[in-house]
N, C-alpha and C positions, 0 to 999 in steps of 0.2 A: 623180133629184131633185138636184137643185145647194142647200148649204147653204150658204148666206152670212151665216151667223150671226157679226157681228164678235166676235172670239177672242184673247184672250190666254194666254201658258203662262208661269208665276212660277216661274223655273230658280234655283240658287243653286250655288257653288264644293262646297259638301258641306252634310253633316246641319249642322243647331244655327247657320246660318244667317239665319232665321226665316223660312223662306219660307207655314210657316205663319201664321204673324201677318199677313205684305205679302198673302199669297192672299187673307185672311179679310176682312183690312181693305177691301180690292179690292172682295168682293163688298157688304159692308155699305155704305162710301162709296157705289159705283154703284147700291143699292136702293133707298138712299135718295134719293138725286136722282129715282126715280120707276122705275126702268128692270129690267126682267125680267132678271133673272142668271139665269146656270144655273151652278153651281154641278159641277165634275169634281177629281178626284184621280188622277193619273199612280200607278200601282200597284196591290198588292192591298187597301193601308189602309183598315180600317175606322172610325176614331176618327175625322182630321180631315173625313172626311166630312160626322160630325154636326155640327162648327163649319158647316162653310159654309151646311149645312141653317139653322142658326140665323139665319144671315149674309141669307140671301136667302128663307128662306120656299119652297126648293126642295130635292128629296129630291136630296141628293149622290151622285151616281153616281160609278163609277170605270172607268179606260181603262188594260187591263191587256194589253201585245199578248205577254203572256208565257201566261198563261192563257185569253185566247179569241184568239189571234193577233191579228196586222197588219190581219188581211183586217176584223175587226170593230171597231179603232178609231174607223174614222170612221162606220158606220152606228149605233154605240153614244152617237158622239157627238152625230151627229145626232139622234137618236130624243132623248136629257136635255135638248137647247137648244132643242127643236123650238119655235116660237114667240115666240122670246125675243130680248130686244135686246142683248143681250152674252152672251158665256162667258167665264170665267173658271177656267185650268185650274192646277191647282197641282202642281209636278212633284214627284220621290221623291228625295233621296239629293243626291247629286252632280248636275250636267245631262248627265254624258255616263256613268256608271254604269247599270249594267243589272244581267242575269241572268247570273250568273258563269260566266264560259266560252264565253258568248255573245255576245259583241262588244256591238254598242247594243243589243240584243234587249232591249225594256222599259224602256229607259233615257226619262230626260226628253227628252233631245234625237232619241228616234228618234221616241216620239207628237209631238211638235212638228213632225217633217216628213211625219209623216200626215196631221196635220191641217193645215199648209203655215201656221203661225200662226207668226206672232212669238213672241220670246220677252223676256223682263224678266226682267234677272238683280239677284238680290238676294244685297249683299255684305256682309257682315260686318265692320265697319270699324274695329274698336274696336281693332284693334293694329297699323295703318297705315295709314300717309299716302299719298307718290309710287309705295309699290309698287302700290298699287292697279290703275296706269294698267296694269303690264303682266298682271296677274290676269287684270283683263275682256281687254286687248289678246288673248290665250291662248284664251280664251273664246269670243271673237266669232273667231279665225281659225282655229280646229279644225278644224271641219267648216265648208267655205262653204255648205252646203244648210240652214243653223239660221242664219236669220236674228237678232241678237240687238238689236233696236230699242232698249233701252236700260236704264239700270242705276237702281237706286234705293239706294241706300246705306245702312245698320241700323247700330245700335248708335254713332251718330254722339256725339262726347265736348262738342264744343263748334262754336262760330260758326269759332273759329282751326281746328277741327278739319277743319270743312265746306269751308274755304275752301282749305285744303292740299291737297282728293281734290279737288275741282273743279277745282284749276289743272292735278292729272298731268292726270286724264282730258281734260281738254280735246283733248289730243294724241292723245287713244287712239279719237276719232271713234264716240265709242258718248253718246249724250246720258242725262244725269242728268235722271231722271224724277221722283224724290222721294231726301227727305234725312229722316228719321226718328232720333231723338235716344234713347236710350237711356230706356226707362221702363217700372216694374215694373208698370203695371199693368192691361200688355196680356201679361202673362206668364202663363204655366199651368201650374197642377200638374203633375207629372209621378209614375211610379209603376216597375213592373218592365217593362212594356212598352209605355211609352210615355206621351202624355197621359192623365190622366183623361178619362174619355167625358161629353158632355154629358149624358148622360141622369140622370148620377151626382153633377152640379153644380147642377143647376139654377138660380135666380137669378143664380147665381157667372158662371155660364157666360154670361149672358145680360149682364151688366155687363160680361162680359171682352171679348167679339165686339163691344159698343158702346164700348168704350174701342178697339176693334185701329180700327176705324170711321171715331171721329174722329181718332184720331193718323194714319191714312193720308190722309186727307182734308182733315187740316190742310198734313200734310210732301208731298202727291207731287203731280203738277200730273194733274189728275184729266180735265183735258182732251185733253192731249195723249196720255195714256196712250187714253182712246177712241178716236182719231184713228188710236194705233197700230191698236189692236184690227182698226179698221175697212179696215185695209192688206193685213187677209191674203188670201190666195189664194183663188177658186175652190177649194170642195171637192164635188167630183160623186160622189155615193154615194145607197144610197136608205137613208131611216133604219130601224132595227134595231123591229120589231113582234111584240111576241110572239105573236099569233094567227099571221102570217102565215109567222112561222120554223117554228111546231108545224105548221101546214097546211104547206109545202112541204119537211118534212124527209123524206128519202127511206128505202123501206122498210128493211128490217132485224130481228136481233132485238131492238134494244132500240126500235126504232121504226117502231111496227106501223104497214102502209100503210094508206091508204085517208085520209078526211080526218080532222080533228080529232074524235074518239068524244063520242057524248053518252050519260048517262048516263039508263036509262028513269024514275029514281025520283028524277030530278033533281041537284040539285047535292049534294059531298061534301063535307063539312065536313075543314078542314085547318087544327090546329090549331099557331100558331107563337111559339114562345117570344121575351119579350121583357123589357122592364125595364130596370132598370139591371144585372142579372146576367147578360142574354144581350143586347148590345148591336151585336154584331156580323154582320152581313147587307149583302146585295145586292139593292138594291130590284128588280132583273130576276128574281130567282128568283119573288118574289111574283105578278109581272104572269103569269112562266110559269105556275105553277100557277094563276092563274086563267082564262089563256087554258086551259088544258087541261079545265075543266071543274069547278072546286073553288072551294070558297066558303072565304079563310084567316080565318080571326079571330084575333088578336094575346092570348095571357095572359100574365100575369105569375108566375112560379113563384113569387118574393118575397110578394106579397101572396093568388092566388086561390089555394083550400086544393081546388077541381076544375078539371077539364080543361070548356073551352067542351059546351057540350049538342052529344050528334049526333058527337062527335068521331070520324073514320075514320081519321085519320092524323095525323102528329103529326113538326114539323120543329124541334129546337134547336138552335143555330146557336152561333159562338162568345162571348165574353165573357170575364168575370170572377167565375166561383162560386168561387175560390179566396177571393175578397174578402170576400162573403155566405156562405162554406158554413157557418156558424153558424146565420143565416135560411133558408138551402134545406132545412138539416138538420132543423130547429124546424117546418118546415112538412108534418108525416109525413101529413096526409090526402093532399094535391098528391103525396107520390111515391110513396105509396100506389096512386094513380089511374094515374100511369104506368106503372108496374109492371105494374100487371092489364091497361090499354093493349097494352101490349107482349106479355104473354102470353097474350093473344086470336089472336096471330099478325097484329096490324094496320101497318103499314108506321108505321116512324120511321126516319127521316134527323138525325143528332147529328152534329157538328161541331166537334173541337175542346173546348170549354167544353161541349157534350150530352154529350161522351162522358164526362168528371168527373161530371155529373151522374147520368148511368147506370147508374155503381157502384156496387158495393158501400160504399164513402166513400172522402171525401177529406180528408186531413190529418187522419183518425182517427175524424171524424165523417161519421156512416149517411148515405148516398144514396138515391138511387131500389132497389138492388137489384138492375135488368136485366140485367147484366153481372157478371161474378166477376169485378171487378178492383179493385184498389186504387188508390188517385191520393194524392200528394203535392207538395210545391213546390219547388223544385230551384235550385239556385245557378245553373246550368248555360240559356243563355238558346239555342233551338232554333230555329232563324231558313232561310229560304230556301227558292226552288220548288222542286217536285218533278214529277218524268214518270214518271208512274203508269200499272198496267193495275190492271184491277177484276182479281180471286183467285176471288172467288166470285159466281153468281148471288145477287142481289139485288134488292131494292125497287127501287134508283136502275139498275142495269146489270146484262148478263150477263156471266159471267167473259173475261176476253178484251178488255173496251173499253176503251181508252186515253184518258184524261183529262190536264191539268198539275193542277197544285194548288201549294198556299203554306201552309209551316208557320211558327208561330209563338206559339210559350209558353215557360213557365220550370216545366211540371209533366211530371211522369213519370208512364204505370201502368204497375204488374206485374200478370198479364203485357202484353207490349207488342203481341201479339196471339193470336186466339182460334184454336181448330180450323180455324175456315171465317175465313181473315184477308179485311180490306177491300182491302186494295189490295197489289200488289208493288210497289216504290219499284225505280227503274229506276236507271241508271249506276254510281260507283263506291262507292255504300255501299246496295248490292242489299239488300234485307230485304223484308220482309213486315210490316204493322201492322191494326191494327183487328178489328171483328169484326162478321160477320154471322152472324146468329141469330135465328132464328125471321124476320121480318118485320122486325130491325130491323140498320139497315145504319151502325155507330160507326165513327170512324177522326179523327184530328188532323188529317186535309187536309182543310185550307178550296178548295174548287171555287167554279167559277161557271161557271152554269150556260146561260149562253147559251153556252159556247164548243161543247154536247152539248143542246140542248134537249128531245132525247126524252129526259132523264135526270126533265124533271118530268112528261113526257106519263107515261112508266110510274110515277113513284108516284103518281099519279094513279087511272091502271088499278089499281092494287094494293090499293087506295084502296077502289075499287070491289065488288074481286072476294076482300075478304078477311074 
């Protein structure tokens, strides 16, 4: 299948840049002209995500070739724009930053030449003028395989301002695509690790994404910027399906041959934590587990005081229960339900933010229980992928399979892992974390799961036969 889904990738010189705001603005301007966005994020991010969801009315996907490799960029990316009249991708960091130690591995500018798209670098302007011309000039001549079609300029002071960058760049043969003036009220909270999530703003959120909207729409030439889009290359790949990854993934033990198993008594209910305290997910995990055979319904730990009817298994993923653990704590029927959940021997998958939840408590106040551990919140911010092997048989893998993953918090538990830990963390700071027990498989690495998709075909199984 050849994607020719016209594609942008929104790069910038480093962080605080705004390439969030020029992304978002991006997908809201072109939605509203009438036009199907699809909506991606360069990394493991789960927050700006939820902007763009809001932006376009499309579940934001992310294009991570550090955690499902190179090889799944573009069938990832093709499978989220399938049908659609633009992409719009928003890159991580720096444009040529990546996975430390790893040259571009993950970097913006390396899924940019996956997906053979342009790029639109967005620069920071607010404390120079002529230098500007040789920042981009750097930029666009690093790598000649990164196209960089053109610049949009942020945090612009003035008309004298505007008119200083546009006479360097002239020279520097990269065309000014938009000019965007300095204005607080496409701005976002921000917290210990990073923006607030939409989930957790609501209206706010929904006034911020139409404010990024029109000030993109006003400042950057909306046409030309498609015109880019619509320049980039042939992308031949066939798009990423979760029925068809779970039917053609080959035998093994975590990945029982034969086709996808149906279940005789029908579907299994798989219950997945949500709300504004577990906000952090990958819409691919959902699609797997339901090609696999499971029916997910979506609770809220905040508000429902039981687990969905029928529940067989049970997935919390990351977030912010450091923010609510006063509400998660208040809510003793719900961790109640989990608890005995759990100690049925029923498969749970925790994540990060499930595994604070699973404790014994956090920052002083009762948790779920399931686990002997304590959680607190920490000065100390825990950032960066990891190349992991599974420790112990599990719900999700047997001991022995090798996964990446991406941590990222500002909370500790003692202990940092149990008898039977979840994973050995690989390279120079070798350890062991998490814990499996009984049915339930905790640990602080966020995965994703297409890079292993019999990791949902078996909790599925487990699902089934537990």
């Amino acid at each position: 299948m050849t994607g020719s889904v016209p594609r942008l990738v929104v790069a910038a010189p480093s962080s605080g840049s705004g390439k969030t705001t020029v992304a978002t603005g991006l997908m809201a301007a072109f939605a509203a002209r009438g036009l199907a966005v699809s909506p991606h994020k360069v990394g493991p991010d789960y927050i700006d995500p939820g902007y763009h969801a809001l932006a376009t009315g499309r579940v934001g996907r992310n294009l991570d070739a550090y955690l499902c490799g190179p090889e799944l960029v573009g069938p990832l990316f093709a499978h989220g724009a399938r049908g659609c009249d633009l992409a719009v991708v928003e890159g991580v960091m720096g444009m040529y930053d990546g996975a430390a130690g790893e040259g571009e591995l993950a970097s913006t500018a390396h899924v940019a030449k996956l997906l053979r798209a342009p790029v639109v670098l967005v620069v920071d302007a607010s404390s120079q003028s002529r230098s500007v011309a040789a920042l981009v000039h750097g930029f666009a001549s690093w790598d000649p395989q990164v196209r960089v079609g053109g610049v949009i300029l942020n945090k612009v002071a003035s008309d004298r301002h505007e008119a200083l960058l546009r006479e360097a760049l002239d020279s520097a043969g990269v065309p000014v695509l938009g000019v965007l003036p300095r204005a607080a009220q496409v701005e976002t909270p921000s917290r210990h690790l990073g923006l607030v999530p939409v989930a957790e703003r609501g209206a706010a959120a929904v006034e911020a994404v139409a404010a990024m909207g029109a000030q993109v729409a006003a400042g950057c030439d909306l046409d030309a910027l498609l015109g880019l889009a619509r320049s980039a290359g042939a992308l031949s790949c066939t798009a990423w399906d979760a029925a068809e990854v779970l039917g053609a993934a080959p035998p093994g033990p975590h990945r029982p041959e034969g086709p996808r198993p149906q279940s005789p008594d029908g579907l299994k209910r798989i219950a997945v934590a949500g709300g504004s305290a577990f906000t952090f997910s990958y819409a691919e995990h959902t699609e797997l587990l339901t090609a696999a055979g499971a029916e997910v319904v979506v609770f809220d730990p905040l508000r429902d005081e039981q687990l969905p009817d029928g529940t067989a298994g049970l997935v919390i993923g990351g977030g912010f229960p450091e923010v609510y653990a006063a509400e998660l704590s208040a809510n003793e029927p719900l961790r109640k339900a989990v608890a005995d959940l759990a100690g049925s021997g029923a498969p749970v998958a925790a994540e990060c933010a499930g595994l604070l939840y699973l404790g014994r408590e956090l920052d002083g106040l009762p948790m779920c229980g399931v686990l002997d551990v304590t959680a607190r919140m920490s000065e100390r911010l825990t950032l960066g992928y990891r190349d992991a092997v599974a420790v112990s048989d599990s719900a999700l893998a047997v001991a022995g399979t090798r996964m990446r993953g991406h941590e990222f918090h500002r909370t500790v538990v003692e202990p940092g892992a149990g008898a039977a830990p979840a994973w050995g963390v690989r390279g120079p700071e070798r350890r062991v974390e998490g814990f499996v027990q009984q049915g339930v498989h905790a640990s602080y690495l966020h995965t994703h799961w297409a890079s292993l998709p019999g990791v949902a075909r078996r909790f599925v199984e487990r699902c089934r036969t537990s």
